[in-house]
C-alpha positions in Angstrom: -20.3 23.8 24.6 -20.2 20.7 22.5 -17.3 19.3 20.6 -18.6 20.3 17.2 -18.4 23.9 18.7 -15.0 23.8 20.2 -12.9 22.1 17.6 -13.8 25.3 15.6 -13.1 27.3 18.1 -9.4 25.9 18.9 -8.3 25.7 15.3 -9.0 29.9 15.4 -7.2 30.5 17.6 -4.1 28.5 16.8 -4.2 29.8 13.4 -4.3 33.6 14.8 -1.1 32.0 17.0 0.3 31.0 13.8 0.1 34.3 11.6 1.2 36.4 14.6 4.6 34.1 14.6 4.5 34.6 10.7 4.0 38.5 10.9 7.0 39.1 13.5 9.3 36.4 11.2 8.1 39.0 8.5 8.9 42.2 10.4 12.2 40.5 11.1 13.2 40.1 7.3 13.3 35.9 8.2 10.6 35.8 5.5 9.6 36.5 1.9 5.9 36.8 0.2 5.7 33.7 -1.7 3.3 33.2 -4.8 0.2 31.1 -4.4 -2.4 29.2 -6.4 -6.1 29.8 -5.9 -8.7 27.9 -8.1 -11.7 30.3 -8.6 -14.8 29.9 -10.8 -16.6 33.4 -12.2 -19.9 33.5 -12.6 -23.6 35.1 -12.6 -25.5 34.1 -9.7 -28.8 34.9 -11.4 -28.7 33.0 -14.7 -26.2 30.8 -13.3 -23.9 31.3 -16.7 -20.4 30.8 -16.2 -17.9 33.5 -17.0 -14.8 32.7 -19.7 -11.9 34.6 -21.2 -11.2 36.6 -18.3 -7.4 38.2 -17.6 -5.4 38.9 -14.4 -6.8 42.4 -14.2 -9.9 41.6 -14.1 -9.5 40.0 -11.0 -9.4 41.7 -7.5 -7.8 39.1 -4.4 -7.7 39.9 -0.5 -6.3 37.9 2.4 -8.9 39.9 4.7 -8.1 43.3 4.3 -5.0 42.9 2.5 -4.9 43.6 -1.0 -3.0 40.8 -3.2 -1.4 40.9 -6.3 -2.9 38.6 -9.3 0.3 37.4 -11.1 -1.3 35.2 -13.8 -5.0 33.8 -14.7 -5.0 30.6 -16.3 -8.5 28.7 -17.2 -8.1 25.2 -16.2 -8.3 22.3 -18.8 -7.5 19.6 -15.7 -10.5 16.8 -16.2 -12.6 16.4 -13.0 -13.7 13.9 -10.5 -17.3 14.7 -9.9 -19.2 13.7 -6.9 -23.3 13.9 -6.7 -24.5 14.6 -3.4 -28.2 14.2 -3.9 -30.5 15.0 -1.0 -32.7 11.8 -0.4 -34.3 13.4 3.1 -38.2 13.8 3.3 -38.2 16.8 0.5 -36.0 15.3 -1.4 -37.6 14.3 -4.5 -37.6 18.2 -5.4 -34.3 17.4 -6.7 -34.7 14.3 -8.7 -35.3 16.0 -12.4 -32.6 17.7 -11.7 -30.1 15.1 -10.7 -31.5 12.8 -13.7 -30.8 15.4 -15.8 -26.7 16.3 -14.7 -26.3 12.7 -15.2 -27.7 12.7 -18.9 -25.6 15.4 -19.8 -22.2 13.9 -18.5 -19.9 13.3 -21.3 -18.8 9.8 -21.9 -14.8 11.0 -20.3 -16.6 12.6 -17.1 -15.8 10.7 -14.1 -18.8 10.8 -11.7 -20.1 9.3 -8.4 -23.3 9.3 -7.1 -23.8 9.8 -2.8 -27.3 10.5 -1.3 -27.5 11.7 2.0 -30.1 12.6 4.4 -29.3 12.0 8.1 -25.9 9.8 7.3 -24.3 10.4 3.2 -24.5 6.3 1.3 -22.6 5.9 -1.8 -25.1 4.4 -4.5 -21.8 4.5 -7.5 -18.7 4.9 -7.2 -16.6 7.1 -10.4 -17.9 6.0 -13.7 -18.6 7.3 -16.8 -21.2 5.1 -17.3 -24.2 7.2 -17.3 -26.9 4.4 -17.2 -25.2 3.3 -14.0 -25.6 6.0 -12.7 -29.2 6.4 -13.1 -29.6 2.9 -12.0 -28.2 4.4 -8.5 -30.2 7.4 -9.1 -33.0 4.8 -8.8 -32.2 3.1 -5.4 -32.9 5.7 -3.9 -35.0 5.8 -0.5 -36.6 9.0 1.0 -36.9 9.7 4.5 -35.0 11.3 7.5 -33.7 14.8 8.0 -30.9 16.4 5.8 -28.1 16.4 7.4 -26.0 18.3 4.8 -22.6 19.4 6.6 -22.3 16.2 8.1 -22.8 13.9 4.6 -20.2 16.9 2.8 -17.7 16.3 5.8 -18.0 12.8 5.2 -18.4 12.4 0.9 -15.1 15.4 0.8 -13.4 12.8 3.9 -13.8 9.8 1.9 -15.3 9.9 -1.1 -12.4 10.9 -2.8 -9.7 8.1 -2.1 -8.0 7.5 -5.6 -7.4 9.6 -8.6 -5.5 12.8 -9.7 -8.1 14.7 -10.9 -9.3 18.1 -10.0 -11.9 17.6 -7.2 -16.0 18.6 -7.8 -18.8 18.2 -5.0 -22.4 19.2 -7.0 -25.0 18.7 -4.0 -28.5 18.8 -5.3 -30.8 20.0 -2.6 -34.4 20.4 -2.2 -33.0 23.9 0.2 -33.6 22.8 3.9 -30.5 22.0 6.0 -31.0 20.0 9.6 -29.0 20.8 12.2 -25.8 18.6 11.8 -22.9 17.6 14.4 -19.9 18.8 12.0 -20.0 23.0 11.0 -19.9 24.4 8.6 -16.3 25.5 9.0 -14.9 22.8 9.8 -16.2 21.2 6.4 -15.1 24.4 4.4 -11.4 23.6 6.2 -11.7 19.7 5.0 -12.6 21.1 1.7 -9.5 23.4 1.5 -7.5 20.8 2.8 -8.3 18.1 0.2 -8.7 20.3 -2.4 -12.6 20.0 -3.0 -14.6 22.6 -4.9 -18.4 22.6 -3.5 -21.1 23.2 -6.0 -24.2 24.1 -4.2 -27.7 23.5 -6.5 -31.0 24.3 -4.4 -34.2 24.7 -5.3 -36.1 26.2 -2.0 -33.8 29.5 -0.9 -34.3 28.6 2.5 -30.8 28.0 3.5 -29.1 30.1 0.9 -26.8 31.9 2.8 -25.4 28.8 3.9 -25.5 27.3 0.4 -23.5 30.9 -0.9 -21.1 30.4 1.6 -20.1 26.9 0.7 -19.4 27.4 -2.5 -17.6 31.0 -2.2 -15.5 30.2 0.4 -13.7 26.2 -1.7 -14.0 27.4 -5.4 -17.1 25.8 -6.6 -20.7 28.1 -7.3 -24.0 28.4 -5.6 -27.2 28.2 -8.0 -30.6 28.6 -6.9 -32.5 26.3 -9.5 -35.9 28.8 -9.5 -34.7 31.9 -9.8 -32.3 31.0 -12.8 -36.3 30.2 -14.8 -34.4 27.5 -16.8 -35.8 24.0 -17.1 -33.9 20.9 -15.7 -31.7 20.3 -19.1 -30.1 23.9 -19.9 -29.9 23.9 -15.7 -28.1 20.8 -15.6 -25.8 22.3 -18.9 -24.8 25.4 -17.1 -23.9 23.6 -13.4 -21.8 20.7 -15.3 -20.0 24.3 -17.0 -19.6 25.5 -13.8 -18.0 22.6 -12.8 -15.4 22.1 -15.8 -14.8 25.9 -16.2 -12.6 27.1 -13.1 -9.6 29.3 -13.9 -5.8 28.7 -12.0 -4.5 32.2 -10.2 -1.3 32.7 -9.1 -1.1 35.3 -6.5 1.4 36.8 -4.6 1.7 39.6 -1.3 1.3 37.1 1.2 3.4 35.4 3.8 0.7 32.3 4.4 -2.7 32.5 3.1 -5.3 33.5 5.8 -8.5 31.7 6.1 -10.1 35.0 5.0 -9.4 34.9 1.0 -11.9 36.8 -1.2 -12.1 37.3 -4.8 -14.1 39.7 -6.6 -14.5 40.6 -10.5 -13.7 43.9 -12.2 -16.1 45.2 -14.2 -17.7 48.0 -15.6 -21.2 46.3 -16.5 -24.2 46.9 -14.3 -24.0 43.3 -13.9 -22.4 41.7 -10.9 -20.4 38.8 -11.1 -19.6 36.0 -8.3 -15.9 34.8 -7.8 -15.5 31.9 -5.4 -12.0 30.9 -4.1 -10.0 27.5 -3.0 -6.6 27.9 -2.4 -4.3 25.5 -3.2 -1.4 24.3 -1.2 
C-alpha cells in the first residue's frame, strides 16, 4: 500500500474513533446538538442554470442517514476569490475558448487567479481584476504532460489561497481526462473542507465525470459538463461565473459534530431535478 492510500485510510478511522467518543458523551447528556453553517449552491446539472430565491423548506440535509434540521437559508452576498485551474496537459487546448471566455466576463471587482496544471499546478497570475492580465497569462501557456488533476487542486486549494477574506472559488476547466495522481481524491475534498474551498468542476469530455460530480458535490461548488449544456463558450462562461457568485449560507442543526457524510438535496415538485452540493463550515 502506498502512502497516498494509507493517509486516507488512517484519517477514517480516527474520525469513526472520534464520533464514537462524541455519540457516548451524547448518550451521556455531556453534550448538546449545536447549529452549523453549510454553504451550498442549487442548481440544474443539464443547463447548468443556477437556482435563486429558495427557502429553508425547500431544502432537505443528512449527516449520513441522519436527518438534519434546516434552521435558516440565507443566499450569500460575500465577494469571492476565484482561482482558474486550467488544464494545460496534452488535450488541453479543448478548454481554451472556454477559459478565454470566464475571464472576459469577470467584472471589474472579481478577484481572480489564473493556475494551469498538468503533471505539477504553475501559477501564471496571481488575484487581479485585471482581466487583460489575465489573458496575458492565459497566453503563456505551454501544453504537454499528463493531467494530474487531484494533485494540482491539493496543491492550488494548499497554497493558492494565502491572503484575503473572501469566500473561496476553485473553477477547473478541463478537457475531461484525469491521470493517475499521488494525492486522492479524499484527501483533497478534506483540504477543501478544511480551508473552506468551493470546487467548480467545468469539463468538456464526460470521461471522468463521476469524479468531476463528486468534487464539486461533496465542497459546495457545481459540476458542469460544457457539451451537454449545448451553450456556446460566452452564455457557458455567464452561467459557471453565476454558479460561482450564487451560493446560499444554511444553518443547520441535529448534530453533535458534522460527519464527513453531509448530503443536501432540493425539494421539489417539478419533474426537474435539481443538484445541491455542500461545504460545511467550521
Amino acid at each position: 500500500m502506498d502512502e497516498s492510500t494509507a493517509r486516507p485510510s488512517a484519517a477514517m478511522a480516527h474520525r469513526q474513533l472520534y464520533r464514537f467518543l462524541l455519540g457516548a458523551l451524547a448518550l451521556s447528556g455531556a453534550l448538546t446538538a449545536q447549529e452549523i453553517t453549510l454553504r451550498v449552491t442549487a442548481y440544474d446539472e443539464r443547463t447548468a442554470e443556477t437556482v435563486t430565491g429558495l427557502g429553508p423548506e425547500r431544502f432537505s440535509v443528512k449527516d449520513g442517514n441522519t436527518p438534519l434540521q434546516v434552521v435558516s437559508a440565507r443566499e450569500s452576498d460575500t465577494p469571492v476569490d476565484t482561482l482558474l485551474l486550467v488544464d494545460s496537459s496534452m488535450v488541453g487546448h479543448a478548454v481554451r475558448p472556454i477559459a478565454e471566455a470566464v475571464i472576459g466576463h469577470l467584472g471589474e471587482s472579481d478577484s481572480a487567479a489564473l493556475v494551469s496544471f498538468h503533471e505539477s499546478a504553475d501559477l501564471l497570475q496571481d488575484f487581479t481584476s485585471d482581466q487583460r492580465a489575465l489573458s496575458r497569462a492565459l497566453d503563456r501557456i505551454e501544453y504537454g504532460n499528463l493531467p494530474r488533476l487531484h494533485d494540482a487542486l491539493f496543491a492550488a486549494i494548499d497554497g493558492g489561497f494565502d491572503t484575503g477574506s473572501n469566500r473561496r472559488a476553485i473553477i477547473v476547466l478541463s478537457a475531461g481526462a484525469i491521470a493517475r495522481s499521488r494525492t486522492s481524491e479524499a484527501e483533497v475534498v478534506e483540504l477543501a473542507r478544511a480551508k473552506g474551498v468551493s470546487v467548480y468542476t467545468v469539463f468538456v469530455r464526460t470521461d471522468s465525470r463521476g469524479a468531476m460530480r463528486r468534487l464539486a458535490l461533496r465542497t459546495g461548488g457545481a459540476s458542469i459538463a460544457a457539451k451537454r449544456t449545448g451553450l456556446e463558450p460566452r452564455r457557458l462562461a455567464t452561467r459557471i461565473l453565476e454558479a460561482v457568485r450564487n451560493q446560499y449560507e444554511l444553518s443547520v442543526t441535529g448534530v453533535y459534530t458534522l460527519g464527513d457524510q453531509v448530503t443536501a438535496e432540493i425539494v421539489s415538485q417539478a419533474k426537474t431535478k435539481l443538484s445541491a452540493s455542500v461545504l460545511p463550515i467550521d
